[in-house]
Residue, then its C-alpha position, 0 to 999 in steps of 0.5 A: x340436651x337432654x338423650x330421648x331414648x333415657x325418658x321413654x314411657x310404657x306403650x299401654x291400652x288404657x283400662x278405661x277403654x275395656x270398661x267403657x265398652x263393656x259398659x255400653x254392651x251390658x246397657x239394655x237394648x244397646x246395639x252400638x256397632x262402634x262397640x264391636x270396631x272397638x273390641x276388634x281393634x284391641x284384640x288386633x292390638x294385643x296380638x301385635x298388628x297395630x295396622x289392623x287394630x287401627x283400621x279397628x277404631x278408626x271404623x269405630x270413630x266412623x260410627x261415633x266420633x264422640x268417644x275419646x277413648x276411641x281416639x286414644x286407642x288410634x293414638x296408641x297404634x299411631x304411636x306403635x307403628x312410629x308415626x308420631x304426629x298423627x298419634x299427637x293428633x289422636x291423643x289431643x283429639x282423646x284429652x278434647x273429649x274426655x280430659x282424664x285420659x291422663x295416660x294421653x297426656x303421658x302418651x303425647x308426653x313420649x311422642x315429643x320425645x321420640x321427635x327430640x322435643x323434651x321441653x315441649x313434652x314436659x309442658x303436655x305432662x304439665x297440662x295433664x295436672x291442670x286438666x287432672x287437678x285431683x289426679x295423682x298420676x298426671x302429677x307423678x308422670x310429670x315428677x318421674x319425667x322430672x328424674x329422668x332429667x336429673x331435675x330432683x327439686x323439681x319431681x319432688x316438688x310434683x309428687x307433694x302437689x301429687x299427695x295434695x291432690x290425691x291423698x287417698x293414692x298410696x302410690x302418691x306417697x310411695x313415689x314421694x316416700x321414695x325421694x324423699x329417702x333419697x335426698x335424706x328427708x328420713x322422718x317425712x319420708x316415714x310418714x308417706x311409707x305409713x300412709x301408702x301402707x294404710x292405703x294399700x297394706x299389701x307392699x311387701x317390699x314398702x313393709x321391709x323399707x319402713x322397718x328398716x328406717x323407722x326408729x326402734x320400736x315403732x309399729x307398722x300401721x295396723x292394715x285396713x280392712x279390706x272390702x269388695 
């Protein structure tokens, strides 16, 4: 059996939310109130009162029940504040109306957790890739939960269907370099360091990794350019 406090995910505010607000205020004539329940909630949330930052989007959802990010953020407090079921129901309601909520997903994943439930955890994190099928992180949330049980093969496995799906990540092939270090797959592992580093040339530490195991003589791939 497996020990849930060793599988714990981060608690964060998904991004999308800030954006999706901001959005709706910059958009002529727009006066949504929900906006405004929102942005109090997270305020509210940042400052560490997970009470009131519910009372936020739950004024929110009141006034425009169709947004799932909304929902996602009640989930958040829920699950701050340990009541883990009705941080599910959030979370659930969030994927109904916007599935690439992928961090709901990971979210729901830890609410099994902490309730000792790991194979119904692993099997939220495994609809996340079917319902983000071209979204690196659902497939590297379900490998790094994969580790956490030991379960090298398997992790391994979701991180090449993670690269598949989204090969412009370059934490896709970070992650899948990484492993694929570790269980002496030297020459393939080379190859993601390169492509994570083309992907994204500032990775001090990746840099210093593939110098050290790349034969003698071989080139750093030249950095992309950059844009805005």
């Amino acid at each position: 059996m497996v020990s849930h406090t060793t599988l714990r995910f981060s608690y964060r505010l998904l991004p999308a939310a800030l954006i999706l607000a901001s959005a709706l205020l910059a958009a002529p004539g727009c006066e949504d109130p929900s906006i405004k329940y929102n942005q109090a909630g997270l305020e509210a949330y940042r400052a560490g009162d997970y009470t009131r930052a519910r009372a936020g989007f739950e004024e929110a959802i009141a006034t425009n029940p169709d947004v799932g990010e909304f929902y996602y953020n009640r989930g958040m407090c829920e699950q701050a504040l340990g009541h883990f079921d009705q941080a599910i129901f959030n979370y659930d309601m969030a994927t109904h109306l916007n599935a690439g909520l992928v961090a709901a997903f990971q979210n729901k994943a830890q609410c099994y957790v902490e309730k000792k439930d790991p194979e119904k955890a692993y099997e939220v994190l495994v609809s996340g890739t079917t319902s983000n099928p071209y979204t690196a992180e659902a497939f590297i949330n379900a490998a790094m939960f994969c580790l956490k049980r030991d379960d090298v093969a398997g992790a391994k496995l979701w991180l090449a269907k993670g690269v598949a799906a989204d090969p412009e990540n370059p934490r896709a092939h970070r992650e899948y370099a990484m492993l694929l270090l570790k269980t002496g797959d030297r020459e393939k592992a080379v190859q993601e360091l390169r492509k994570s580093l083309e992907l994204a040339p500032v990775q001090p530490d990746l840099s210093a990794t593939l110098s050290e195991i790349s034969p003698s003589g071989a080139q750093l791939p030249a950095p992309k350019p950059q844009t805005k």
